[in-house]
PQR file of N, CA, C, O and H, with PARSE charges and radii, in Angstrom:
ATOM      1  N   UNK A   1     -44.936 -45.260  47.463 -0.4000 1.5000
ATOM      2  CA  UNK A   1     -43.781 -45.734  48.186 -0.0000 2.0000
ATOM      3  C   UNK A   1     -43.214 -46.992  47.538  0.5500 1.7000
ATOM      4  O   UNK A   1     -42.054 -47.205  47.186 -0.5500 1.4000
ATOM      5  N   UNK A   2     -44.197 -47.711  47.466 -0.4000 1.5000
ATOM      6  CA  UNK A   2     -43.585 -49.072  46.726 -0.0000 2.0000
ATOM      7  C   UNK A   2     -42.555 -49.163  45.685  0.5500 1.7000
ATOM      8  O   UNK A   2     -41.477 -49.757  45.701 -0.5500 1.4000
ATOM      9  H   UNK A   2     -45.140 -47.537  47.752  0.4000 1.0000
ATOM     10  N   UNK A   3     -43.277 -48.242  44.513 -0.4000 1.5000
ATOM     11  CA  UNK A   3     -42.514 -47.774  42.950 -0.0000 2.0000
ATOM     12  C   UNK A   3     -41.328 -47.115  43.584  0.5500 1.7000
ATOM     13  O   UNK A   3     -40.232 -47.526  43.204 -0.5500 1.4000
ATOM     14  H   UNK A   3     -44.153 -47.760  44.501  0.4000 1.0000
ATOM     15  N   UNK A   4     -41.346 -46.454  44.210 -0.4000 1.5000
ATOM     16  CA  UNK A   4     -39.883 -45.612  44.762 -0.0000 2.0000
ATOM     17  C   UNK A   4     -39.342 -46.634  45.382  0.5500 1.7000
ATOM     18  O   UNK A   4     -38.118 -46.508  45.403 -0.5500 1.4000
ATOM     19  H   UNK A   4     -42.237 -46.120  44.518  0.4000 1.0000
ATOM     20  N   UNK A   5     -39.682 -47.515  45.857 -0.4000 1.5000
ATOM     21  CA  UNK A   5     -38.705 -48.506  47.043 -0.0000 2.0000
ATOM     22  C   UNK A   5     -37.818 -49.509  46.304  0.5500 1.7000
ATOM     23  O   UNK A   5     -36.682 -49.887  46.591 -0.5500 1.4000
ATOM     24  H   UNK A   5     -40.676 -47.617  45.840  0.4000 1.0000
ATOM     25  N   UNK A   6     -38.783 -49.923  45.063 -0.4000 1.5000
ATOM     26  CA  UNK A   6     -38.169 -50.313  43.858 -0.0000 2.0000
ATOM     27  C   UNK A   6     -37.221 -50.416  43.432  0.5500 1.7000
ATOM     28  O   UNK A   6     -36.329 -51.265  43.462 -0.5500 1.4000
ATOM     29  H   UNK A   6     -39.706 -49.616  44.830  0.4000 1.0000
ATOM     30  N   UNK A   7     -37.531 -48.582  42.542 -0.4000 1.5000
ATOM     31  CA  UNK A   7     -36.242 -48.374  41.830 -0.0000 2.0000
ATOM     32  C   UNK A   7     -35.318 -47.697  42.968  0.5500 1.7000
ATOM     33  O   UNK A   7     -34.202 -47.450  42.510 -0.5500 1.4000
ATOM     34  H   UNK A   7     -38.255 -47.893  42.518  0.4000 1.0000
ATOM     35  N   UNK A   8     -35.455 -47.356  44.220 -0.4000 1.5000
ATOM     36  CA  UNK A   8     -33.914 -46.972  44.856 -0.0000 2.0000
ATOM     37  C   UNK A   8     -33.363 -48.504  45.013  0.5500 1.7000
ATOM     38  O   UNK A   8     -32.141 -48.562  45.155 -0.5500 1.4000
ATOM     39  H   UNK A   8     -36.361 -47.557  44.592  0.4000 1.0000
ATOM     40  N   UNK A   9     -34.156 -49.937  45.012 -0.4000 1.5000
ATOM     41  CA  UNK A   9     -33.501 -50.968  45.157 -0.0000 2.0000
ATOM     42  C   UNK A   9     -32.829 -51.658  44.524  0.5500 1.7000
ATOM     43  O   UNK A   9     -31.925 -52.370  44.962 -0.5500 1.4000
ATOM     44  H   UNK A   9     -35.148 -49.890  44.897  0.4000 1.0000
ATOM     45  N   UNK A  10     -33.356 -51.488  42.799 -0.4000 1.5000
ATOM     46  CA  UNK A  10     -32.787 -51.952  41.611 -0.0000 2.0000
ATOM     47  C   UNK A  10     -31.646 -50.891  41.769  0.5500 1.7000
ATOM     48  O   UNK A  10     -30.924 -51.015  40.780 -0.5500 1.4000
ATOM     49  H   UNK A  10     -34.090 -50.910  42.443  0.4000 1.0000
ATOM     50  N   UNK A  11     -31.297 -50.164  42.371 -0.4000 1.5000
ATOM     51  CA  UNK A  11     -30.101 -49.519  42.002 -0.0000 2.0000
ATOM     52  C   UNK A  11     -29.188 -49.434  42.835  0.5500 1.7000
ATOM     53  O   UNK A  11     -28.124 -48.816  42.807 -0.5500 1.4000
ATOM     54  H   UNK A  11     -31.884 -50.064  43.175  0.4000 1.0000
ATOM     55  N   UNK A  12     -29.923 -50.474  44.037 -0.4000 1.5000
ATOM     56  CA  UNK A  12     -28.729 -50.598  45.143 -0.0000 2.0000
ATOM     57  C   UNK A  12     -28.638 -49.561  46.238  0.5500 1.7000
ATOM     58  O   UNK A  12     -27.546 -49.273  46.728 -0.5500 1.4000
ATOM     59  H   UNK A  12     -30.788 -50.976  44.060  0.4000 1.0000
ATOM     60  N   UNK A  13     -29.770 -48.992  46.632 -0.4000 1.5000
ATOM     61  CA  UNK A  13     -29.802 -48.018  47.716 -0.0000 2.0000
ATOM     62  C   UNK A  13     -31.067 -48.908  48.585  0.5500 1.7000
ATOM     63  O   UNK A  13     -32.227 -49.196  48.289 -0.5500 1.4000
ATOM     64  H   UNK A  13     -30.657 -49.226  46.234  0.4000 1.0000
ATOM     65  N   UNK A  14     -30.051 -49.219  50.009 -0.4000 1.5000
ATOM     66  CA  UNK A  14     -31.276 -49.889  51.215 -0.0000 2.0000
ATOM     67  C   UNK A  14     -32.093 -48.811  51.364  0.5500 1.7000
ATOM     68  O   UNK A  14     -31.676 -47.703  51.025 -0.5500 1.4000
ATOM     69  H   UNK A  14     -29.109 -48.985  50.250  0.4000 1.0000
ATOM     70  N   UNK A  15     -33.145 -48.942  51.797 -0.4000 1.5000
ATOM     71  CA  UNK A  15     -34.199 -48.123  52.504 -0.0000 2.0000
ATOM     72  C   UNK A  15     -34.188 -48.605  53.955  0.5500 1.7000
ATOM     73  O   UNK A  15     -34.792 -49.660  54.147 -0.5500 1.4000
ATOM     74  H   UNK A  15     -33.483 -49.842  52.073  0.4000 1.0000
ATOM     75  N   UNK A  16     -33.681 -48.094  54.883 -0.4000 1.5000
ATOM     76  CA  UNK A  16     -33.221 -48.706  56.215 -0.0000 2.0000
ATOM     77  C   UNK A  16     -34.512 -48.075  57.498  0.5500 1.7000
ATOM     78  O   UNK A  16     -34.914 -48.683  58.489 -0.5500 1.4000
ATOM     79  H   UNK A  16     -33.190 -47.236  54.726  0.4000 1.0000
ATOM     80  N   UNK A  17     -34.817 -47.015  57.131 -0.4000 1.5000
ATOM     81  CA  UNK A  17     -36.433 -46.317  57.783 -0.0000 2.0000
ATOM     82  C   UNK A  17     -36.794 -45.413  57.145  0.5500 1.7000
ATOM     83  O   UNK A  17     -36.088 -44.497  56.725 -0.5500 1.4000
ATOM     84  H   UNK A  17     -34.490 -46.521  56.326  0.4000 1.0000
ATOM     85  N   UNK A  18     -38.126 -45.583  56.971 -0.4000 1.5000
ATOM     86  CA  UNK A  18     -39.002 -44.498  56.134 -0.0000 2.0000
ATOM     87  C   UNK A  18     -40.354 -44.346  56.693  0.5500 1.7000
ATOM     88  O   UNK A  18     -40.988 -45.349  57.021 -0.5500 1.4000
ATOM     89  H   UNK A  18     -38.700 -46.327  57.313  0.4000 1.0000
ATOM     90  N   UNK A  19     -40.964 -42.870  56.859 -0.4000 1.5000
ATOM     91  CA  UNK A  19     -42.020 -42.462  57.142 -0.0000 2.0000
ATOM     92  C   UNK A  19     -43.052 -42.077  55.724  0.5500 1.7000
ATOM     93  O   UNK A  19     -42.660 -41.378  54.790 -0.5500 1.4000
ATOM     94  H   UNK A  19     -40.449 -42.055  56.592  0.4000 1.0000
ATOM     95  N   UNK A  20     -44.304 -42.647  55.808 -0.4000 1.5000
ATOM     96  CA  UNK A  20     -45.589 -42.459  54.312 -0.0000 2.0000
ATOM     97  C   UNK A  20     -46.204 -42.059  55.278  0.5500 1.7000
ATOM     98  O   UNK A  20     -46.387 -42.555  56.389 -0.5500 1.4000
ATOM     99  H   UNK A  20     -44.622 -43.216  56.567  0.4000 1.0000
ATOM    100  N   UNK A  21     -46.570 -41.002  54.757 -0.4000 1.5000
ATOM    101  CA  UNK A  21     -48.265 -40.324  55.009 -0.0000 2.0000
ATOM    102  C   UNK A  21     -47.813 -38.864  55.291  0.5500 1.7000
ATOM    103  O   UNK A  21     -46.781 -38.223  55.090 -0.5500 1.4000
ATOM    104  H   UNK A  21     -46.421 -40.599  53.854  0.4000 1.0000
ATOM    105  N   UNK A  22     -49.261 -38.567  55.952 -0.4000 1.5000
ATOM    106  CA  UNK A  22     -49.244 -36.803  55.828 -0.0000 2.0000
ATOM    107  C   UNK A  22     -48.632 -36.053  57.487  0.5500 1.7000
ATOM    108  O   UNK A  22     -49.031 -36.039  58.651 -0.5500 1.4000
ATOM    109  H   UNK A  22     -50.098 -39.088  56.115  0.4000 1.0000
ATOM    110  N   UNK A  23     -47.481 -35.512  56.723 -0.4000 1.5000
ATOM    111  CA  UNK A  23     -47.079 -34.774  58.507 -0.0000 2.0000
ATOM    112  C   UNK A  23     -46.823 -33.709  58.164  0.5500 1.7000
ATOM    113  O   UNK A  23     -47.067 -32.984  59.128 -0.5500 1.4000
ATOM    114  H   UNK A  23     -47.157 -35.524  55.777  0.4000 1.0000
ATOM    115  N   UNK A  24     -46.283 -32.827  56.935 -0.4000 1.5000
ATOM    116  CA  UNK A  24     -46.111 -31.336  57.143 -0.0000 2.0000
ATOM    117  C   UNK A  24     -46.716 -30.669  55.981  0.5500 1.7000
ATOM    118  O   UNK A  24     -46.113 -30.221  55.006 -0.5500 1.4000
ATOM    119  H   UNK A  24     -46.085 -33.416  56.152  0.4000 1.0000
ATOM    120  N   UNK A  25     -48.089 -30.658  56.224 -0.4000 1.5000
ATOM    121  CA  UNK A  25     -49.070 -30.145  55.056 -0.0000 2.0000
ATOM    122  C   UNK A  25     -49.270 -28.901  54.638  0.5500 1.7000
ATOM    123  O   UNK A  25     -49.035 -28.142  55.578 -0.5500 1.4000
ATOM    124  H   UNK A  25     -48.578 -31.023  57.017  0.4000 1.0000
ATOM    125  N   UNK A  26     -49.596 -28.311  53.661 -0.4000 1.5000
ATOM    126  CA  UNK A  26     -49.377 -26.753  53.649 -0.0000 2.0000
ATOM    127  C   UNK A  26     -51.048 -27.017  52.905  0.5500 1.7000
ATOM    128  O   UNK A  26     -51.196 -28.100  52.340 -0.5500 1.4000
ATOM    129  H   UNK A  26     -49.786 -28.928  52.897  0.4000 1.0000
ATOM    130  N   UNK A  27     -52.390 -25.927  52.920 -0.4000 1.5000
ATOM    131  CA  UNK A  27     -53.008 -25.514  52.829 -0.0000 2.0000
ATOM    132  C   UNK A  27     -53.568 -26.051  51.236  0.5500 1.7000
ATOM    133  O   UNK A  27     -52.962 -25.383  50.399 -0.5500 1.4000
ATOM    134  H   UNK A  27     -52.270 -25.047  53.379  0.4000 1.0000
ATOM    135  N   UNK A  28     -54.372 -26.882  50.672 -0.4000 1.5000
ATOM    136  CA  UNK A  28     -54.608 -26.429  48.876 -0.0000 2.0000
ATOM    137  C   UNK A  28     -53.469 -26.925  48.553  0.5500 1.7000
ATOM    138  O   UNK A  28     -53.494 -26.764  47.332 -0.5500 1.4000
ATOM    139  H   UNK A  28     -54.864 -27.426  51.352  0.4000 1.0000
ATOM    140  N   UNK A  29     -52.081 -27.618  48.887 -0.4000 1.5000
ATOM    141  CA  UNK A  29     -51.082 -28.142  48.322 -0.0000 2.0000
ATOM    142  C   UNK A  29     -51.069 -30.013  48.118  0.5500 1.7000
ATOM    143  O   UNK A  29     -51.310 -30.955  48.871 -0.5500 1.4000
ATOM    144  H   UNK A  29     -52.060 -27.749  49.878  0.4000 1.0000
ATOM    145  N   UNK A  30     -50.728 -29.898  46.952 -0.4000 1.5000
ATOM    146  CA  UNK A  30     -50.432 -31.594  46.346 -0.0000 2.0000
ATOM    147  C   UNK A  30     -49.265 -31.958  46.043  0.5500 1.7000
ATOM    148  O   UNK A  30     -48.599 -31.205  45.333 -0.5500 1.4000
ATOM    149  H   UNK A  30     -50.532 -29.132  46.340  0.4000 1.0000
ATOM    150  N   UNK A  31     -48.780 -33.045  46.439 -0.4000 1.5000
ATOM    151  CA  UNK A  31     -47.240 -33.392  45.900 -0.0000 2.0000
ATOM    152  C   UNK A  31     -46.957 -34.463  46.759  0.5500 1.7000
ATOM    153  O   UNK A  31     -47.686 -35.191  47.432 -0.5500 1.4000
ATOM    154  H   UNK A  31     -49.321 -33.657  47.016  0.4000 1.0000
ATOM    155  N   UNK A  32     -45.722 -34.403  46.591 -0.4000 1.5000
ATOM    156  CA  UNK A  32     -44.951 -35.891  47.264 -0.0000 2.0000
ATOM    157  C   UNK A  32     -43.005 -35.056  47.455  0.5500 1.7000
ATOM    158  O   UNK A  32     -42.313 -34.315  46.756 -0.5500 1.4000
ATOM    159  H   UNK A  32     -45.130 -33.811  46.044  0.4000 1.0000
ATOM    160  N   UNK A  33     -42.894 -35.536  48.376 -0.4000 1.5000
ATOM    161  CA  UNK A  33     -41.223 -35.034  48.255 -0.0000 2.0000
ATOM    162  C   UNK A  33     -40.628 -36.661  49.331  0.5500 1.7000
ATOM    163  O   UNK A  33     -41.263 -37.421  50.062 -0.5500 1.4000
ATOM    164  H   UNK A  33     -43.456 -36.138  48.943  0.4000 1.0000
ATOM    165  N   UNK A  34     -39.002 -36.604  48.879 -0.4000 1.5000
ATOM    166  CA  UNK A  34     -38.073 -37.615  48.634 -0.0000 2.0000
ATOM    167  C   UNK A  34     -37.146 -37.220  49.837  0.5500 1.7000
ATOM    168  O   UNK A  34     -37.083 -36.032  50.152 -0.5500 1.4000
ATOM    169  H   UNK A  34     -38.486 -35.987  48.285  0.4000 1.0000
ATOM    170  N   UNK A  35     -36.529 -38.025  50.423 -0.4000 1.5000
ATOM    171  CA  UNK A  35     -35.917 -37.250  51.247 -0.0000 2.0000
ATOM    172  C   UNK A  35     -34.549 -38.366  51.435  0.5500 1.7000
ATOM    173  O   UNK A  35     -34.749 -39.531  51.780 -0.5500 1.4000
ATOM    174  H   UNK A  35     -36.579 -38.991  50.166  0.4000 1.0000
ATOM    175  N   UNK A  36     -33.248 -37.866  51.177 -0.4000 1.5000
ATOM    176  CA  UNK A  36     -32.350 -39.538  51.403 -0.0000 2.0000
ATOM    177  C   UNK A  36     -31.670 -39.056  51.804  0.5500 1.7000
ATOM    178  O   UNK A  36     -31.611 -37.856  51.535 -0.5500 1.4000
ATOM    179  H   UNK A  36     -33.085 -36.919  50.897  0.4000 1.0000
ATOM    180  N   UNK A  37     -30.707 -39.622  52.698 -0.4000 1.5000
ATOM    181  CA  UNK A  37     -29.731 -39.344  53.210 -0.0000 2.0000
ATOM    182  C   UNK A  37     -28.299 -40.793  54.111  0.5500 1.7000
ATOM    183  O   UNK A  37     -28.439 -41.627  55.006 -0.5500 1.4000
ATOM    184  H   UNK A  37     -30.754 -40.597  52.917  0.4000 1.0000
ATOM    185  N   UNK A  38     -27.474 -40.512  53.505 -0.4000 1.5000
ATOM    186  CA  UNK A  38     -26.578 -41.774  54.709 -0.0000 2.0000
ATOM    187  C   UNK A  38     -26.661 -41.688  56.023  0.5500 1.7000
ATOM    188  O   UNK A  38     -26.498 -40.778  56.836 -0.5500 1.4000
ATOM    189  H   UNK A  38     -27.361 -39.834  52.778  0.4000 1.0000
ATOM    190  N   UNK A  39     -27.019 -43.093  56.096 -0.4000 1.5000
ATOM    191  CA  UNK A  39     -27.617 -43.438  57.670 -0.0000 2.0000
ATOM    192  C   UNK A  39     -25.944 -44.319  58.254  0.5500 1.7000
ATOM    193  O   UNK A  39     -25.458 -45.356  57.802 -0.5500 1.4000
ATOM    194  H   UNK A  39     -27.151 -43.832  55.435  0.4000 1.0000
ATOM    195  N   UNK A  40     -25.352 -43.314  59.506 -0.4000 1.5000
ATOM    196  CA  UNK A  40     -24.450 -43.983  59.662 -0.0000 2.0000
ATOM    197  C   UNK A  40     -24.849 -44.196  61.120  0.5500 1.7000
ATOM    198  O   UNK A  40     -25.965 -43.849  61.507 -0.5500 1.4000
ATOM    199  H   UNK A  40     -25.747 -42.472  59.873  0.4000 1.0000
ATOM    200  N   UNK A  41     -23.821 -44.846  62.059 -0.4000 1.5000
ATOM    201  CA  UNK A  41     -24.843 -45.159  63.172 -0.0000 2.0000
ATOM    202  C   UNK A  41     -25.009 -43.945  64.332  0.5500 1.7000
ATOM    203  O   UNK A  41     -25.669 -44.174  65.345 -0.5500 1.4000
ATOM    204  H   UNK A  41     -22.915 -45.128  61.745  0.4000 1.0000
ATOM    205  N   UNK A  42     -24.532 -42.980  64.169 -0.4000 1.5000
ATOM    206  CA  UNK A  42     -24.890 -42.135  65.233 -0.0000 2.0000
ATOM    207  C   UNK A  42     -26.081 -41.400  64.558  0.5500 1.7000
ATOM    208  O   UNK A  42     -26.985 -40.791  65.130 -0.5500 1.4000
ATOM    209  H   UNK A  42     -23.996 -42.795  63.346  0.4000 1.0000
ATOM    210  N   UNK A  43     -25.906 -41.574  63.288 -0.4000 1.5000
ATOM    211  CA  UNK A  43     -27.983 -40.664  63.060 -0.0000 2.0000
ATOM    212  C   UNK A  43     -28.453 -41.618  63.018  0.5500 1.7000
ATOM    213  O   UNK A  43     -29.432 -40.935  63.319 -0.5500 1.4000
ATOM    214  H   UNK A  43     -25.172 -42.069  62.823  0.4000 1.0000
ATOM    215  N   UNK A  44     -28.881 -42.811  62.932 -0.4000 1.5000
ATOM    216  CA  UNK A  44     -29.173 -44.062  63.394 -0.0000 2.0000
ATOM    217  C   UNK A  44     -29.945 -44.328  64.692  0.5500 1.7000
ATOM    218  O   UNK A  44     -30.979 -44.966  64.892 -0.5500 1.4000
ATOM    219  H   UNK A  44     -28.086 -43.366  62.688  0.4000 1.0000
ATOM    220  N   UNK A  45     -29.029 -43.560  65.621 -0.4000 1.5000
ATOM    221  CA  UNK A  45     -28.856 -43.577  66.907 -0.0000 2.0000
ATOM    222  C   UNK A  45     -29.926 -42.777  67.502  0.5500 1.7000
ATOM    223  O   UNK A  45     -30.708 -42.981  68.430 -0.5500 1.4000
ATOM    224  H   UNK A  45     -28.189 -43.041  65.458  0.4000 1.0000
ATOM    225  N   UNK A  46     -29.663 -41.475  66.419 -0.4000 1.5000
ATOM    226  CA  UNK A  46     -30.645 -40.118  66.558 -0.0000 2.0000
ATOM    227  C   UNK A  46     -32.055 -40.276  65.805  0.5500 1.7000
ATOM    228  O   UNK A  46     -32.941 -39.459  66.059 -0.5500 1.4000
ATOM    229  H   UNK A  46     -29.028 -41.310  65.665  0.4000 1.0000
ATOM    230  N   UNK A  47     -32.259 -41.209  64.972 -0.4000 1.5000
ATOM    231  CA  UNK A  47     -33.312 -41.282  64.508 -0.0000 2.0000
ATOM    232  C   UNK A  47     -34.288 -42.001  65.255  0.5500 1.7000
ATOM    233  O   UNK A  47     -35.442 -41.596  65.398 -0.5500 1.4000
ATOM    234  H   UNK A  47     -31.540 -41.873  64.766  0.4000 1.0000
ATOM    235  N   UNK A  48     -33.799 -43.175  65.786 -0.4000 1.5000
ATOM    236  CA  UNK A  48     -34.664 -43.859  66.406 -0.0000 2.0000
ATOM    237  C   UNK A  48     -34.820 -43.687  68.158  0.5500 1.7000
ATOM    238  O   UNK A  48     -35.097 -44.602  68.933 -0.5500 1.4000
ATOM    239  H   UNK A  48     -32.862 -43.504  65.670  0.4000 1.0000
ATOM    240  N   UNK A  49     -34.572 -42.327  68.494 -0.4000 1.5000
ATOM    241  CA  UNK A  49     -34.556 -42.052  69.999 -0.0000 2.0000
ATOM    242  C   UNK A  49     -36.215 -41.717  69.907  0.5500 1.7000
ATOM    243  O   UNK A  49     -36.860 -41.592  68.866 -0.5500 1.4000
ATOM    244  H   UNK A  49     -34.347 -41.584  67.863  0.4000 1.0000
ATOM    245  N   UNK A  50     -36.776 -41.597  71.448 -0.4000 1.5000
ATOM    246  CA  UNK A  50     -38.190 -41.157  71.037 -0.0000 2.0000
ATOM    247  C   UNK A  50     -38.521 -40.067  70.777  0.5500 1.7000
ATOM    248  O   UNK A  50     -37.674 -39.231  71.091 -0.5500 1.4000
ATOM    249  H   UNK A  50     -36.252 -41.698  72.293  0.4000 1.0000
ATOM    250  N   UNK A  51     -39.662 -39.571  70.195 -0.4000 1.5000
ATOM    251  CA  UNK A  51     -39.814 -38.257  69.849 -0.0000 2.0000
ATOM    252  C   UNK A  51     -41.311 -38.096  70.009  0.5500 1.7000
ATOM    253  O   UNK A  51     -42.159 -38.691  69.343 -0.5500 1.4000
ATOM    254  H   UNK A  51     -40.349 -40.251  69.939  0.4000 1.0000
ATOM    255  N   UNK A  52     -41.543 -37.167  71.031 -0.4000 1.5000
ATOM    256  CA  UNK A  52     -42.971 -36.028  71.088 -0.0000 2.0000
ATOM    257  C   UNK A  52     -42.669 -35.132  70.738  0.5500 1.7000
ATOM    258  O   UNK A  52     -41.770 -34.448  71.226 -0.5500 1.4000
ATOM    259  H   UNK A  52     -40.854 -36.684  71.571  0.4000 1.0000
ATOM    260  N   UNK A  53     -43.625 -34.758  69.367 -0.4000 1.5000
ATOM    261  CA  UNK A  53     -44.218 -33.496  69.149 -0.0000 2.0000
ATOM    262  C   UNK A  53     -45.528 -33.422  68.349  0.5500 1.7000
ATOM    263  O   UNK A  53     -46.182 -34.463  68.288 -0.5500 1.4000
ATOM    264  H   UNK A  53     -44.356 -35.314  68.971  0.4000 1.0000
ATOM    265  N   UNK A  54     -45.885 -32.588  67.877 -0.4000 1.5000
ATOM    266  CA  UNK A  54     -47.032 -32.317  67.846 -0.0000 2.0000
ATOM    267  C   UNK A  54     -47.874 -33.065  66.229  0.5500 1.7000
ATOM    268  O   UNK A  54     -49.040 -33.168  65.846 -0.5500 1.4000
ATOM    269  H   UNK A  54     -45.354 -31.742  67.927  0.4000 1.0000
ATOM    270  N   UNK A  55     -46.011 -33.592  65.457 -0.4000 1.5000
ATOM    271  CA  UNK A  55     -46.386 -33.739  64.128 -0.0000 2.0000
ATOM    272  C   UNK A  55     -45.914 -35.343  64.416  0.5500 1.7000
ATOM    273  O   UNK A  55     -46.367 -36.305  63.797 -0.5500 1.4000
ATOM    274  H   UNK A  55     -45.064 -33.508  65.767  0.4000 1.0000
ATOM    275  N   UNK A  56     -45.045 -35.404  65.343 -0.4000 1.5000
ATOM    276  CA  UNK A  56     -44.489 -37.088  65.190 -0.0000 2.0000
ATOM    277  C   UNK A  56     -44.018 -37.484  66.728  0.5500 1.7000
ATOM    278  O   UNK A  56     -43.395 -36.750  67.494 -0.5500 1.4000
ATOM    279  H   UNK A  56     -44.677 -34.622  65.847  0.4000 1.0000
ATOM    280  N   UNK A  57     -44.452 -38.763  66.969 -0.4000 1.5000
ATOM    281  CA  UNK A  57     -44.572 -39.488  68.545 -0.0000 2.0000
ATOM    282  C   UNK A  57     -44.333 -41.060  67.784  0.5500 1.7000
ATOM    283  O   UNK A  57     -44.965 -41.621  66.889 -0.5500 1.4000
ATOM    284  H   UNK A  57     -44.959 -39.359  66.347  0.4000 1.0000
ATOM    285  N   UNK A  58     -43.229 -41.438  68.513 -0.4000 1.5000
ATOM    286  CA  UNK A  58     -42.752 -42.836  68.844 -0.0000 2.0000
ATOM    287  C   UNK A  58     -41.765 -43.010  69.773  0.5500 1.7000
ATOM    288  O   UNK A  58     -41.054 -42.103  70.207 -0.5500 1.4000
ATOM    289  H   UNK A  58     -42.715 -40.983  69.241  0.4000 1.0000
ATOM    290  N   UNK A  59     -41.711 -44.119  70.073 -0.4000 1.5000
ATOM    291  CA  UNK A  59     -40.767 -44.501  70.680 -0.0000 2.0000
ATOM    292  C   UNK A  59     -40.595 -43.879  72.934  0.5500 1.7000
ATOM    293  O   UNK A  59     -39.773 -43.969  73.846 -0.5500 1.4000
ATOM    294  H   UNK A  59     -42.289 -44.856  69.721  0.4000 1.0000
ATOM    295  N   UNK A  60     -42.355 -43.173  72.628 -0.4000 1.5000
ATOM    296  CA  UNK A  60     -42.219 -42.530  73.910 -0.0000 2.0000
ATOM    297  C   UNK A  60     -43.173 -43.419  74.799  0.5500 1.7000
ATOM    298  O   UNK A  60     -43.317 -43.165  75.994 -0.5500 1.4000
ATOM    299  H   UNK A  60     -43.022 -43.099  71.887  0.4000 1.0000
TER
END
């Protein structure tokens, strides 16, 4: 996360919320995946509402 937080910063992209660690694992699989997107304020809005389920809980 760090090395990635980095270079999206040296290049001028905030990191405004981000989730590290393991939530949608598949079986014998290794990797890492990236995920970006513009945060304007109504997904903003939607991101940080609470959420139960079975892979992710905050805010409840």
């Amino acid at each position: 996360y760090n090395t990635a937080a980095k270079l999206f910063n040296h290049h001028g992209i905030n990191i405004t919320r981000s989730l590290v660690g393991n939530y949608t694992t598949a079986l014998d699989m290794a990797g890492a995946s990236i995920t970006l997107c513009l945060l304007d304020d109504e997904i903003k809005q939607h991101w940080d509402s609470p959420v139960h389920t079975a892979a992710l809980r905050w805010g409840v």
